[in-house]
C-alpha positions as CSV (number, residue, x, y, z in Angstrom):
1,X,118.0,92.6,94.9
2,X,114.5,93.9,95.1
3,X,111.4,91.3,94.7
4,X,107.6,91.6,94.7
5,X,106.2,88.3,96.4
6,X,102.5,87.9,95.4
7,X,101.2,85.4,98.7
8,X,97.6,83.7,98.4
9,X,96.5,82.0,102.0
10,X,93.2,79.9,101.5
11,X,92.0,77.9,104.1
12,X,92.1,73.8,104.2
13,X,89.9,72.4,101.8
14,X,88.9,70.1,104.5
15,X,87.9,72.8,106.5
16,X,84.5,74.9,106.6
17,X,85.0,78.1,105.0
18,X,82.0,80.2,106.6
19,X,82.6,83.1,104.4
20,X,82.7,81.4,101.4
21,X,79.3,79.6,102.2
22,X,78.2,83.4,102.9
23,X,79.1,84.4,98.9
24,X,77.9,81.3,97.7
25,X,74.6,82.0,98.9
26,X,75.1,85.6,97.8
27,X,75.2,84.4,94.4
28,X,72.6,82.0,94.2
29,X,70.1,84.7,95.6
30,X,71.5,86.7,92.3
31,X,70.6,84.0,90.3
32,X,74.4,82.8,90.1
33,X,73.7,79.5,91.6
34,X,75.9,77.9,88.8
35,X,79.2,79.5,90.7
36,X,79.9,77.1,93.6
37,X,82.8,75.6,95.9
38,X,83.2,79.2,96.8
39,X,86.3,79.6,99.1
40,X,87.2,83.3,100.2
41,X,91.2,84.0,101.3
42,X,93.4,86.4,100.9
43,X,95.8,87.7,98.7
44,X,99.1,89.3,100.0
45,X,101.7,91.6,98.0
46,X,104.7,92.6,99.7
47,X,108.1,94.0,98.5
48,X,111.5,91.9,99.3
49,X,114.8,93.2,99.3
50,X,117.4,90.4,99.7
51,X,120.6,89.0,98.4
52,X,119.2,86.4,95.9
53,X,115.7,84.5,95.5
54,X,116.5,82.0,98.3
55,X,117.3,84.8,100.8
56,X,114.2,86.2,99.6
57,X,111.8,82.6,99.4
58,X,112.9,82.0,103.5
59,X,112.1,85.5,104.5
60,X,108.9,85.4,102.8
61,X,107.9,81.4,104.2
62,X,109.0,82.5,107.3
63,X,106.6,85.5,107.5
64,X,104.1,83.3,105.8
65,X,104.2,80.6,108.9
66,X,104.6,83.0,111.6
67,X,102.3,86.1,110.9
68,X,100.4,85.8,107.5
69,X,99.1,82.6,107.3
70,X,97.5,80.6,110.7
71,X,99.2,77.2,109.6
72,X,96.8,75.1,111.4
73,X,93.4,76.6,109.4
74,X,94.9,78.3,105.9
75,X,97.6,76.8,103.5
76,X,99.7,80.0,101.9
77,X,101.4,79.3,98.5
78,X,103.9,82.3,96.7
79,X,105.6,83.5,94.3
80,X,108.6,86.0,93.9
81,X,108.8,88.4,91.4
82,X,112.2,89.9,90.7
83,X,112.2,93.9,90.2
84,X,116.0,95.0,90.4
């Protein structure tokens, strides 16, 4: 089976999220200052083949925690999108 898994990492809310202050302030000098709490991650697409969707979920989470996503700074959260 073919899936598409769509990954989002975004860092800890608890965390300072330089970039995001970096937009935020971006907007507000474009008279946006209503959009706030601006948090900037990124956004992951990446074809699976596997046997089933749990074959497919534990290759994506493990190249989520060991390549993707810096565990200790960014939280990653997926989904899998059967194609075949």
């Amino acid at each position: 089976m073919i899936f598409i898994a769509h990954i989002d990492i975004m860092p800890h809310d608890a965390l300072l999220d330089p970039q995001g202050k970096a937009v935020e302030g971006g907007l507000a000098k474009l008279n946006l200052a209503n959009l706030t709490q601006v948090r900037v991650g990124k956004h992951i697409r990446v074809q699976v083949e596997a046997d089933n969707q749990e074959a497919a979920s534990a290759a994506v989470d493990t190249a989520c925690k060991q390549l993707l996503a810096n565990t200790i700074m960014e939280r990653f959260q997926y989904t899998l999108e059967p194609i075949s």
